[in-house]
N, C-alpha and C positions, 0 to 999 in steps of 0.2 A: 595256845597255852591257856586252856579253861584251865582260873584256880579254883573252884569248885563247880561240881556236878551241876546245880543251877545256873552258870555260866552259859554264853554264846562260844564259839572257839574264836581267839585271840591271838595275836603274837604283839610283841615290842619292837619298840621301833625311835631311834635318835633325829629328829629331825634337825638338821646341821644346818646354823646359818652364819653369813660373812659376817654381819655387823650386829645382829645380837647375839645373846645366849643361847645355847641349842637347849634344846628340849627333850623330855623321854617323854615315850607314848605309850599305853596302850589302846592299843585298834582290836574293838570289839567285831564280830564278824555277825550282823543278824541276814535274815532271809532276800530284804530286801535294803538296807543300809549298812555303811558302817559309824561306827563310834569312834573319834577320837578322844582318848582321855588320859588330859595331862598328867602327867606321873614325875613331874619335880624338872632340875636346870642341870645344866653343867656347871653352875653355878660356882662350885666348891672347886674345880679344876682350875678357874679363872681365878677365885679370889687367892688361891695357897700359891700360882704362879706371880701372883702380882705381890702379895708378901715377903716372897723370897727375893725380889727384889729390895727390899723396907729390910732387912736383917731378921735379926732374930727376933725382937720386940713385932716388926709387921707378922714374922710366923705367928708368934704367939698370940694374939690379938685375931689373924683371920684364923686360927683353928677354933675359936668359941663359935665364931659364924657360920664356920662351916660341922661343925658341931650339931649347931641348930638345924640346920639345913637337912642334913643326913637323919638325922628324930624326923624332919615332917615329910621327908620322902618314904622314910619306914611306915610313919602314920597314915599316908596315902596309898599305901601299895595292900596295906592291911584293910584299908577302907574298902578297893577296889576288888582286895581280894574276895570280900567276903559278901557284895554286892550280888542281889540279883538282878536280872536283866530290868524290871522299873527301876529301881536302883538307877543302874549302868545309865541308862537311857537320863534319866533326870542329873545326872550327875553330868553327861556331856551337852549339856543348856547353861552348867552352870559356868561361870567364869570367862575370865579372857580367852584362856586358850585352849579349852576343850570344845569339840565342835561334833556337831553330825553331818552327815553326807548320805545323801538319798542315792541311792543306785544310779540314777541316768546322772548325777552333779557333779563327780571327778570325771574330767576328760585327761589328756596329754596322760593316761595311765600305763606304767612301765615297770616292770622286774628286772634287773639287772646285775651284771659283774661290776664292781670298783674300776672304774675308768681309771689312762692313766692322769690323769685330770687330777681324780677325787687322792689317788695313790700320793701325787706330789702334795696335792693343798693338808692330805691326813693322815702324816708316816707311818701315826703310831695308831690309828685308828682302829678294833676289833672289828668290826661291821663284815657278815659274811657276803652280806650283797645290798643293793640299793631298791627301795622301793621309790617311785618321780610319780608325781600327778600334780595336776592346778588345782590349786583350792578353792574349793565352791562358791566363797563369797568375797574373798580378797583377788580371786586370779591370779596370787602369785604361784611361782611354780617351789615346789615343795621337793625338797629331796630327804631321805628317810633313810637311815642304815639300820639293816637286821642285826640283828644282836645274838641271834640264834640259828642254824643250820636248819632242826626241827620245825620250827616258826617257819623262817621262808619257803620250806618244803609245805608249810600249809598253806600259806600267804597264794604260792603258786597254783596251789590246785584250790582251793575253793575263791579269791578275787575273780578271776574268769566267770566263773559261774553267778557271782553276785552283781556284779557291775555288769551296767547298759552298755558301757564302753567297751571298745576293745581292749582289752589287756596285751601289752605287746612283752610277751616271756623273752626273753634272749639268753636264757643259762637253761641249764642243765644237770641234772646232779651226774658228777662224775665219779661212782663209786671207789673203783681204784684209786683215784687220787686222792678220795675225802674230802671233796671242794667241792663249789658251783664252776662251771666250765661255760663259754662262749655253745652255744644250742648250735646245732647242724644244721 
């Protein structure tokens, strides 16, 4: 998903996790690395559910923050959209949670269906499939939902080609059905 013609190809990506806030990505795709770059929190999903326990006064009070929140994710997505690849590149140096990844530095790298695992822990989840790898400097293991059909159809055909690693694909696009499908 290049948002402009000067762009790498891209797709988004939710990285989920147990005990903090998940995160949106975009993952830049260059030649020989990828870019990860944070593109804002679930943030607003946790603070309007914890609100609505607080009544109406806690609603009203977390919709100015989540308010806020929605302006600097728009602000960032505008940032990123308009970014060229020095851009992109300097911009995943900067902060806590955007990061680079040199070709050979994701190992345990995986494409995937929604387990019934990820199905129970996330009913309502959209995610059309999962992207899993270790992260290059923490080693923790990272799990990633596609957000898009299109995107993971790229994700699947040009990560093999970029990454040292094996890429271990286990879907399929299933035309007829309109999904990703368990690989043969």
């Amino acid at each position: 998903m290049a948002a402009n013609p000067n762009q790498p190809p891209s797709f988004r990506g939710r990285a989920i996790f147990h005990v903090r806030t998940n995160r949106y990505y975009r993952v830049c795709i260059l030649p020989d690395e990828l870019l990860f770059l944070d593109a804002g929190t679930d943030a607003d999903n946790v603070m309007m559910g914890a609100a609505a326990a607080g009544g109406l006064v806690g609603v009203l009070v977390a919709s100015l923050f989540v308010s806020r929140g929605a302006k600097a994710r728009v602000t960032r997505q505008e940032e990123l959209d308009t970014a060229d690849v020095e851009k992109l590149i300097e911009l995943a140096m900067e902060g806590p949670h955007s990061f680079r990844a040199g070709a050979a530095e994701l190992t345990d790298v995986s494409i995937g269906r929604k387990s019934l695992w990820y199905k129970l822990n996330f009913p309502n989840a959209q995610a059309v499939g999962l992207f899993h790898f270790r992260h290059p400097v923490s080693g923790d293991r990272v799990v990633m939902e596609f957000l898009d059909v299109e995107e993971m159809k790229l994700a699947i055909e040009l990560l093999p080609k970029v990454l040292k690693a094996e890429v271990a694909v286990d879907v399929e696009w299933d035309e007829e059905r309109r999904r990703f499908v368990a690989a043969r």
